[in-house]
C-alpha positions in Angstrom: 100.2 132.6 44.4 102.2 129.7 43.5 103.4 130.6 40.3 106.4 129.0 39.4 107.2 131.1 36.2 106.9 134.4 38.0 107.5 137.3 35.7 111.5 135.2 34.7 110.8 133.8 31.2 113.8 131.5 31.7 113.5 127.7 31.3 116.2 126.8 32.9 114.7 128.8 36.1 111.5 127.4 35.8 113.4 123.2 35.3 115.2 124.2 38.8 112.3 125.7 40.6 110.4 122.2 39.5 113.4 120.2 40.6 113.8 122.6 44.0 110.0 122.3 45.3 109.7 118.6 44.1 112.6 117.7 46.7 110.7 120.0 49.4 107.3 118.6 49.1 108.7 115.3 49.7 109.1 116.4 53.0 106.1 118.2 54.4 106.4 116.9 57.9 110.2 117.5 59.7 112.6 117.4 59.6 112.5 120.4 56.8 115.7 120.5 54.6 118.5 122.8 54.6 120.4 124.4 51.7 122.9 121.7 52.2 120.5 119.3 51.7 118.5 120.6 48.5 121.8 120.8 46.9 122.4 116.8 47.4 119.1 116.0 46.7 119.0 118.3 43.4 122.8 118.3 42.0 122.1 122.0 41.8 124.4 124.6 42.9 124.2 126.0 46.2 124.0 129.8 44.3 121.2 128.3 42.4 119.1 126.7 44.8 119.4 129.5 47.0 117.9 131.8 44.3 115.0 128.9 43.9 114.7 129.2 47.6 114.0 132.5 47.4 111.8 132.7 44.6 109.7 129.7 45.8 109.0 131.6 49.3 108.0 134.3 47.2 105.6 132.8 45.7 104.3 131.0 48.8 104.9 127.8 48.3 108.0 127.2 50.5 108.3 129.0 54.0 111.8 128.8 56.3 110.9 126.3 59.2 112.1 127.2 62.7 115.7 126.0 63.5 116.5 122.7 64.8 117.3 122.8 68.5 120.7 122.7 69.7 122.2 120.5 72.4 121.7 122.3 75.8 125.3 123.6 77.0 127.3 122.3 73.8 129.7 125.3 73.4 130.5 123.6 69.6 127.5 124.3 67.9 127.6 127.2 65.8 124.2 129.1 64.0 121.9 126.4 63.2 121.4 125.8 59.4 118.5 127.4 57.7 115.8 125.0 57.1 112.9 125.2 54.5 110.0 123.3 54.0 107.0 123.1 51.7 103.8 124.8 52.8 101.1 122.0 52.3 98.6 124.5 53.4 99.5 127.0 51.1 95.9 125.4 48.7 93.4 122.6 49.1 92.2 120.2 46.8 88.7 118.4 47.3 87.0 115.6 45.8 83.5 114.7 45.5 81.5 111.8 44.9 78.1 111.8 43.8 75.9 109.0 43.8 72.6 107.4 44.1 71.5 107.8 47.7 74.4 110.7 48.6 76.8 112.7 47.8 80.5 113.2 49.6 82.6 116.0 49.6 86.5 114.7 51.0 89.0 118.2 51.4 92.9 117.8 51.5 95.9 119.6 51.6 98.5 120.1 48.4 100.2 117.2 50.2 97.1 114.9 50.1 96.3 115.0 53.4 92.9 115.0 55.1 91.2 117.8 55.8 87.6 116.9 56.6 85.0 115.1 54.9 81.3 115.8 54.6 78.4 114.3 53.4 74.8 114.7 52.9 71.9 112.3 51.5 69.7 112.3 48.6 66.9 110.2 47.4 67.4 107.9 44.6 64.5 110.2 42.2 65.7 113.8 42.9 66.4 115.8 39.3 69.4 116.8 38.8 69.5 120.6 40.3 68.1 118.8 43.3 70.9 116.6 44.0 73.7 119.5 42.4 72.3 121.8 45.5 73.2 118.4 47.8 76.5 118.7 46.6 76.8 121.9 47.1 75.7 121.7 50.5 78.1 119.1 51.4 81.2 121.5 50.1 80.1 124.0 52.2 80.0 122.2 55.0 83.7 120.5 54.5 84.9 123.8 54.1 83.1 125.6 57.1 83.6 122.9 59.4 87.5 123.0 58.2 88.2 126.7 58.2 89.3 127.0 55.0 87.9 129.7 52.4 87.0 128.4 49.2 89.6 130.3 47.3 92.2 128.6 48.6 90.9 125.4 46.5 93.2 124.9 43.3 91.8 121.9 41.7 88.2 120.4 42.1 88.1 116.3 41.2 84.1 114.8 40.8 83.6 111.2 40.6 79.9 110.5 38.8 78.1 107.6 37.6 77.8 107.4 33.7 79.8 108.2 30.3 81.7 111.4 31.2 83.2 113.2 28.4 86.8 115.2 28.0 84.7 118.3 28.4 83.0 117.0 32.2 79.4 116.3 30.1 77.7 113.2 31.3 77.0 111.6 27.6 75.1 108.8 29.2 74.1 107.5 32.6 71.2 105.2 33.5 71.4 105.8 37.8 70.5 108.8 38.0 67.5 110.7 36.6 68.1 113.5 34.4 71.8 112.9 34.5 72.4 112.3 30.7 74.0 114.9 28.8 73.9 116.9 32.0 77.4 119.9 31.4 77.9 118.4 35.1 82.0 120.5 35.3 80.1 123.9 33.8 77.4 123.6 36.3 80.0 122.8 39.1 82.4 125.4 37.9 79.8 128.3 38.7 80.8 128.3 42.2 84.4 127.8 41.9 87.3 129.7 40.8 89.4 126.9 40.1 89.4 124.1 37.5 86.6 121.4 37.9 87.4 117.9 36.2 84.2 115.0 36.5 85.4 111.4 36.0 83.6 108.6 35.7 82.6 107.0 39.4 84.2 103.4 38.6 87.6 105.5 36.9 88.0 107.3 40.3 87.4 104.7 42.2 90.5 102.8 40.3 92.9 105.9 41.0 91.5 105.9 44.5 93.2 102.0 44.8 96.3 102.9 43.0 96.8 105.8 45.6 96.3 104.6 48.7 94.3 101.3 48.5 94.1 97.8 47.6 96.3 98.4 44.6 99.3 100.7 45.8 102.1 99.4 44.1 100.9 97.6 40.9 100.0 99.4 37.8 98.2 97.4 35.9 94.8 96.7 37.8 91.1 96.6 36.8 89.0 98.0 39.3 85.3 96.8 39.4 82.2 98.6 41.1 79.9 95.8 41.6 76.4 97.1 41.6 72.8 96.7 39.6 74.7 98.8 36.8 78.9 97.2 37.1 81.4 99.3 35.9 85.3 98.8 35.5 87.7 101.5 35.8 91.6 100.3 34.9 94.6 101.2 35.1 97.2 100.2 32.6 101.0 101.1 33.3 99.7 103.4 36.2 97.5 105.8 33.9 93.6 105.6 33.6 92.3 104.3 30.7 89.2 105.8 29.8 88.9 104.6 25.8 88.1 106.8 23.0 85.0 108.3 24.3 85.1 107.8 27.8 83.0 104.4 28.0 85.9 101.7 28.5 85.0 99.3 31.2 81.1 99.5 30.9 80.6 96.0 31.7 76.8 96.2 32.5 76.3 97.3 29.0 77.1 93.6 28.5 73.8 92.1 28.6 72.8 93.7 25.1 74.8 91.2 23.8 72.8 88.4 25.3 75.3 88.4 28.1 72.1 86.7 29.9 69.1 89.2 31.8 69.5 92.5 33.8 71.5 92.5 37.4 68.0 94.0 39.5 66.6 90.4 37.3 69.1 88.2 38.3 69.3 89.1 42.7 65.0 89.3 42.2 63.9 86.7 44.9 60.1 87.8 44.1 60.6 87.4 40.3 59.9 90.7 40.3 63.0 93.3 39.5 64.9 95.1 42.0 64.7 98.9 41.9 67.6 99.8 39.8 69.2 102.2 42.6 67.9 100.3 45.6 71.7 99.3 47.1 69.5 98.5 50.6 66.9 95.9 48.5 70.7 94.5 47.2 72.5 94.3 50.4 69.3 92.5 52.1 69.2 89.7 49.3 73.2 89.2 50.1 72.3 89.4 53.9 69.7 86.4 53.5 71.6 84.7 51.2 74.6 84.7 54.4 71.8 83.2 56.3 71.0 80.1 54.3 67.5 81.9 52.8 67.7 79.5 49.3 65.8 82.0 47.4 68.5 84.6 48.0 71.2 82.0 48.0 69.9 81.3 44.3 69.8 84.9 43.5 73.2 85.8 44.4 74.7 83.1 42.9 73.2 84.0 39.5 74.5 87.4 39.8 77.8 86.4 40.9 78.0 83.6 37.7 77.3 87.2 35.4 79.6 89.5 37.3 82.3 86.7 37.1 82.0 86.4 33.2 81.5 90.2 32.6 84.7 90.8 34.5 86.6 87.5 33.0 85.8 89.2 29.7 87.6 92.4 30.5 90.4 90.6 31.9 91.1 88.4 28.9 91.2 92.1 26.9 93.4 93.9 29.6 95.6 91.3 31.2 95.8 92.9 34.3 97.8 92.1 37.4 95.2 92.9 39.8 91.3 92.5 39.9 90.1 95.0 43.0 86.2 94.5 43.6 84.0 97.5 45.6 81.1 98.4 45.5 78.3 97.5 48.5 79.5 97.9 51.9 79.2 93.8 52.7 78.3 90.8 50.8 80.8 91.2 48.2 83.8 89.2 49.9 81.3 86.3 48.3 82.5 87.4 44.9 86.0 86.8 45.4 86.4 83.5 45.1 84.3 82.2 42.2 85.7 85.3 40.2 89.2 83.4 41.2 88.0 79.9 40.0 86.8 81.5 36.8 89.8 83.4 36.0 92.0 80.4 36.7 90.1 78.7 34.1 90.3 81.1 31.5 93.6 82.9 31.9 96.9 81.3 31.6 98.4 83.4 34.7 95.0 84.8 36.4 95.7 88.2 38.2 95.1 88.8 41.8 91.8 89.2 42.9 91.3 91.7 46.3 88.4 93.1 47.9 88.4 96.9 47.7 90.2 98.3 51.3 88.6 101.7 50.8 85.3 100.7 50.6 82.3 103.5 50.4 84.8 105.6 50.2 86.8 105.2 47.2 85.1 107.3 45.3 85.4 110.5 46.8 89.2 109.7 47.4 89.7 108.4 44.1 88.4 112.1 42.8 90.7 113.7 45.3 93.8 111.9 43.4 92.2 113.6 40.4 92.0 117.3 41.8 95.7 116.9 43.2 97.6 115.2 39.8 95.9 118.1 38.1 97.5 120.2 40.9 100.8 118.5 40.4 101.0 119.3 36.8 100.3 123.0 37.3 102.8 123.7 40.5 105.6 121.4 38.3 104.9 122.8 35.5 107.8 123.6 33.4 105.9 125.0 29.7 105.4 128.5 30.4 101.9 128.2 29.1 101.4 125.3 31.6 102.6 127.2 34.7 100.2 130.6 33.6 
């Protein structure tokens, strides 16, 4: 089902069913449009977007929505207009998140739109097929709890800490234990029928702002994941950049290069390290630090003075107009401004710096965006070899 190519080897019928079902998805709420309107929308021909129509419903992508209701005893109006729209429900997309301490399974429609969420926990030392059968769990429970049967998923987006390959094989990741050259989309793909694409966690999280967060609107923007292991994402003229092999923006590689000592060194208020994965030992040192403690106080600025010049150095590369920081649920608004100060002082028009607005959740939404633009390219797709 939804199959633009059909069995009609044309092109040109193909182009047109792109251009129809492109005008129709913009309007997946009413009012629906009529034939009328596709052919203003399109500059098609009405006998040629009526063929589309046709074909599109067919395929069951488009459905005829009910007629728009007349004026109550107004002999002047004749038979309504037929009016089509596009069947959002027709698949589902879903995008999950896998982390440290859980792991998040977000479903939508073909429009984007929620459809629940789900997540379950894991503990910080669980192997891999430990924390694989946690995200399995979680989709299941998204998709019970919605209703919708998992063949009716088309694309499935995975956000993952780590270096994550073109081929979904974590080359390298130091959160999660047993994670490195995990095959993490040919795992995933045995219990789907539909393509499985794994991104790196700080590279979703960047799409996740660019779609519907602190970056809608502005295409060239670095997103940083603050954490005991910071990682970039960016975007640059609206598309991802991920670098030749997938590491660009590994910013906490930077201490190998005497970039001063280890994040879980620098928030230590013992002298002892942090637990590389503890987020709770992290947000309680920011917590203290918001109370005056001067140990903690001490702590977080240290971290903050190497985030700041980790993140300064990426700028200078990138030139960005945005800087989005996420990461930890609170404490982080305290990076803000000294990351401000220390662009100002390097850059001779600093970017914008703004505190993530999606929060925890970016992301799972962020890999979302990834399951629907590969969506996108399949239900648009105008190569035959594309659309099959």
């Amino acid at each position: 089902m939804g199959r633009l190519t059909g069995g009609d080897p044309s092109l040109l019928r193909r182009i047109n069913s792109s251009v129809v079902l492109r005008a129709l998805r913009g309007t997946a709420e009413p009012p629906a449009l009529t034939f009328t309107d596709l052919v203003h929308d399109t500059g098609l021909s009405r006998p040629t977007v009526e063929g589309v129509v046709d074909g599109l419903i067919e395929t069951g992508l488009v459905a005829e929505a009910p007629p728009e209701a007349g004026v109550p005893g107004d002999p002047r109006r004749g038979r309504p207009a037929r009016r089509f729209r596009f069947r959002a429900e027709a698949g589902h997309v879903l995008g999950v998140e896998i982390g440290a301490h859980r792991t998040a399974a977000v479903l939508a429609d073909l429009t984007g739109r929620d459809a629940g969420t789900a997540t379950r926990d894991v503990g910080e030392t669980d192997c891999a097929d430990v924390r694989l059968e946690q995200v399995r769990g979680a989709i299941g429970d998204v998709l019970r709890r919605s209703g919708v049967p998992r063949d009716s998923l088309r694309a499935v987006g995975v956000g993952s800490p780590g270096i994550v390959r073109a081929d979904g094989t974590v080359g390298l990741s130091t959160a999660l234990p047993g994670w490195t050259g995990l095959p993490l989309a040919d795992r995933l793909r045995r219990s789907f029928r539909c393509p499985v694409l794994v991104e790196n966690d700080a590279n979703a999280a960047a799409l996740a702002e660019h779609w519907k967060g602190a970056a809608v609107g502005t295409d060239d923007v670095v997103f940083v994941l603050a954490g005991l292991s910071p990682g970039a994402g960016s975007l640059i003229g609206g598309r991802l950049h991920r670098g030749f092999n997938g590491a660009a923006g590994e910013i906490g590689a930077l201490h190998l290069l005497g970039r001063e000592a280890r994040p879980e060194n620098l928030l230590s208020t013992t002298g002892e390290p942090l637990p590389p994965l503890d987020e709770p030992a992290v947000a309680r040192v920011f917590a203290l630090a918001r109370h005056g403690d001067a140990r903690a106080t001490e702590a977080v600025d240290r971290y903050v003075r190497r985030l700041v010049h980790d993140v300064a150095a990426l700028v200078l590369a990138l030139d960005p107009e945005l800087v989005v920081v996420g990461g930890w649920a609170s404490g982080l608004d305290g990076v803000l401004e000294p990351l401000r100060r220390e662009l100002e002082r390097h850059c001779l028009r600093p970017p914008r710096v703004e505190l993530s607005s999606l929060g925890a959740t970016a992301v799972a939404v962020g890999a979302l965006r990834l399951a629907l633009d590969h969506t996108e390219e399949q239900l648009f797709a105008v190569e035959g070899a594309a659309a099959r």
